[in-house]
N, C-alpha and C positions, 0 to 999 in steps of 0.2 A: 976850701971848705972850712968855715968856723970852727972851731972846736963846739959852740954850743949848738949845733946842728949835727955835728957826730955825736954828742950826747943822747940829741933826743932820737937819733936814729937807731942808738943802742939800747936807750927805752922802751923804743916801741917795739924792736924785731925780735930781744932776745929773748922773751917773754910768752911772744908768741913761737916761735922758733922750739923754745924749751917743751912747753904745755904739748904743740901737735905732737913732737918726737916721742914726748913718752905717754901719749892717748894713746898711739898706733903701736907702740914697742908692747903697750896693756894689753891689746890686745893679741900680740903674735902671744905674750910667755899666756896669757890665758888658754889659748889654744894648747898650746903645747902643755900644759898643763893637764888638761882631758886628752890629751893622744895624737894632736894633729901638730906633725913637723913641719906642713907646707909654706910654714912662713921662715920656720929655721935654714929649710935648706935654702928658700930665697934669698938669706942674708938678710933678712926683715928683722929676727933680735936682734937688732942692736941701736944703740943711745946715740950712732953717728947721724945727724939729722939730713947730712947726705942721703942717706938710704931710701930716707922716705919723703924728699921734698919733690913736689908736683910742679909743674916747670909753671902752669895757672894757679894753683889756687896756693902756690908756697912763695911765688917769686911775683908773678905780673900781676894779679888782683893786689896783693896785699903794697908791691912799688907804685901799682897806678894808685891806691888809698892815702898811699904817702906822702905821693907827690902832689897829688889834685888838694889832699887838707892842706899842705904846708902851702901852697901856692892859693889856696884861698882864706883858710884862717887862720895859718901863719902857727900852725901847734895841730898834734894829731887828735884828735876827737874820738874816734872809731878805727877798728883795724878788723880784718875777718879775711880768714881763709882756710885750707884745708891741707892735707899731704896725701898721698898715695898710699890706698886702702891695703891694709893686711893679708894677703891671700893666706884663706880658711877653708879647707878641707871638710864641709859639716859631715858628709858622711862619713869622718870616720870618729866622730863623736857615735857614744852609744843611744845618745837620743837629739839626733841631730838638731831640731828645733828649740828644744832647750838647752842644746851646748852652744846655739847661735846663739842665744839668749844673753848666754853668761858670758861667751866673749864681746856679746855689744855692751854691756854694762861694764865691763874692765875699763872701756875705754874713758866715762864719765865719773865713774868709781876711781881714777887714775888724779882727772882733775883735781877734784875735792879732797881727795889725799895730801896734793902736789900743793893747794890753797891753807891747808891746814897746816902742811910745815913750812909756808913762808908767815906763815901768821903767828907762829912757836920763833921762828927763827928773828921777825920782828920784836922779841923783849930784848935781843941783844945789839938792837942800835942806841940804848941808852950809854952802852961805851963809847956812842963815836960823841963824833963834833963839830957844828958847823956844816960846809957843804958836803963835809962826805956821808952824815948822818943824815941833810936833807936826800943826798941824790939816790943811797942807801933806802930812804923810807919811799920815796918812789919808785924805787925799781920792786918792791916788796909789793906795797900797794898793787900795782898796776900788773906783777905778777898773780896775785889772788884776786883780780878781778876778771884780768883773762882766764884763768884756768877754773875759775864759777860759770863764765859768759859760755867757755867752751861746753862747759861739761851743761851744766841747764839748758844751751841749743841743739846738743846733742839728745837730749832726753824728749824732742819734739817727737810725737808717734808717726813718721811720718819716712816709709821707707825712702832713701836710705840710711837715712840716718839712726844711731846706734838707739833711738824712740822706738823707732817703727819696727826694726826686727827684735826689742824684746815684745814689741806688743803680736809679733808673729808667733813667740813661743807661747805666750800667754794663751790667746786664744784656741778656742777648737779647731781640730783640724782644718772642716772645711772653711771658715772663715779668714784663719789663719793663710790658707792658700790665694784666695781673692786678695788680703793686706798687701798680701808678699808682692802681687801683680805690680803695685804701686811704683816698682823700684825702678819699672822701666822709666816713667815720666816723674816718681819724687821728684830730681833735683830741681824739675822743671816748677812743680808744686811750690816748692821751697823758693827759689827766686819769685815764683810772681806775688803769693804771701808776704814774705818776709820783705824783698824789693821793692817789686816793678808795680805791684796795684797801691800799698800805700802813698808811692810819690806822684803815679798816675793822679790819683784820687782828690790827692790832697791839692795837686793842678787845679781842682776844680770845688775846693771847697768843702773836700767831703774827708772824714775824718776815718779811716780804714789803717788799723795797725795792731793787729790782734797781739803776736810776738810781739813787738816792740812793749806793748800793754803787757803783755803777760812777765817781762822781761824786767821790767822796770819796777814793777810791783815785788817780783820775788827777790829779785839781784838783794835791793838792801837785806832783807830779810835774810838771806843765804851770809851775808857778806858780815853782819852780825851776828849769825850764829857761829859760822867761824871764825871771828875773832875770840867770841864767847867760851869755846870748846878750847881754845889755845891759850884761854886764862886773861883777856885782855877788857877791862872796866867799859862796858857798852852801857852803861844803866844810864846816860845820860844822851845819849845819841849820837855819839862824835865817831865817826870810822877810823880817823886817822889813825899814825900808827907812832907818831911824836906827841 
């Protein structure tokens, strides 16, 4: 194995790796926070990303993305997957649909935290030099673009994802109860959405990609504002971080 193929495999995984562990770590200490231990005593707090890797969507979605781009465009393009969700106790929150609330929000609130100190941590590759400052600025990069990508898909209202149960606490109760129905078939929602009918569609000439659209639009927009918040000259449009 090259060394520049171990590179980009440490580009692409640690990134993601890092951003899920502590989406999911947001939200056990959130819970625990308001009263519910059930992720503590699972062994869920904590930063070992062991704990929380899902054997699909931490290991074989995101190897089979790796291998299928490297084996067709020769560089990774896209990455996406998930870890094994937090077990939350809502009823021992005192308002259990608003303490779901708060701990779906920890989890994207975590991201955009995690995106703003790699964007802070970014003014100090003006010490390096050369390729370490290059491979430096894209590990940084591509860390705050993951952990925007994660946390803005997460914010999709669309049980199960950490969208759709704050938009359960939001709402009145009994509407809130119909949302909540959602979470048997979400994921399913979500693949055909975000997947299976844009590629479908576009087999056929027809232009269907609502997220992608919605994605693309805010990403820079997100991606500027935090550079902006960490102190870094966007007045000219350049994202970079050299």
């Amino acid at each position: 194995m090259s060394n520049n193929l171990i590179l980009q495999i440490t580009l692409a995984v640690v990134p993601i790796v890092l951003a899920i562990t502590l989406h999911e770590a947001a939200h056990g200490y959130a819970a625990l926070a308001m009263g519910d231990d059930t992720a503590k005593k699972a062994g869920r707090l904590s930063l070992n990303p062991l704990r929380h890797i899902d054997r699909v969507g931490t290991v074989l979605l995101p190897g089979f993305l790796f291998i299928f781009q490297m084996l067709t465009f020769h560089r990774v393009l896209f990455m996406f997957g998930w870890a094994k969700p937090v077990p939350v106790a809502a009823w021992k929150f005192r308002h259990p649909r608003q303490g779901m609330m708060v701990v779906a929000a920890a989890g994207p609130a975590m991201n955009f935290f995690l995106a703003w100190l790699a964007a802070l941590a970014a003014h100090g590759l003006t010490a390096l030099s050369g390729n370490g400052a290059d491979i430096a600025a894209q590990f940084l990069f591509d860390f705050i673009v993951f952990n925007l990508v994660l946390g803005l898909f997460n914010l999709l209202p669309i049980p199960p994802l950490d969208g759709g149960r704050i938009v359960v606490g939001l709402l009145p109760a009994p509407l809130a109860q119909r949302w909540a129905r959602l979470e048997r078939v979400g994921i399913v929602i979500v693949l055909l959405v975000v997947f299976l009918l844009p590629r479908m569609l576009g087999d056929f000439g027809l232009r269907f990609d609502p997220v992608g659209a919605l994605l693309n639009n805010v990403l820079p927009r997100a991606l500027n504002l935090v550079l902006w918040l960490a102190g870094h000259d966007v007045s000219n449009g350049n994202v970079g971080l050299l």
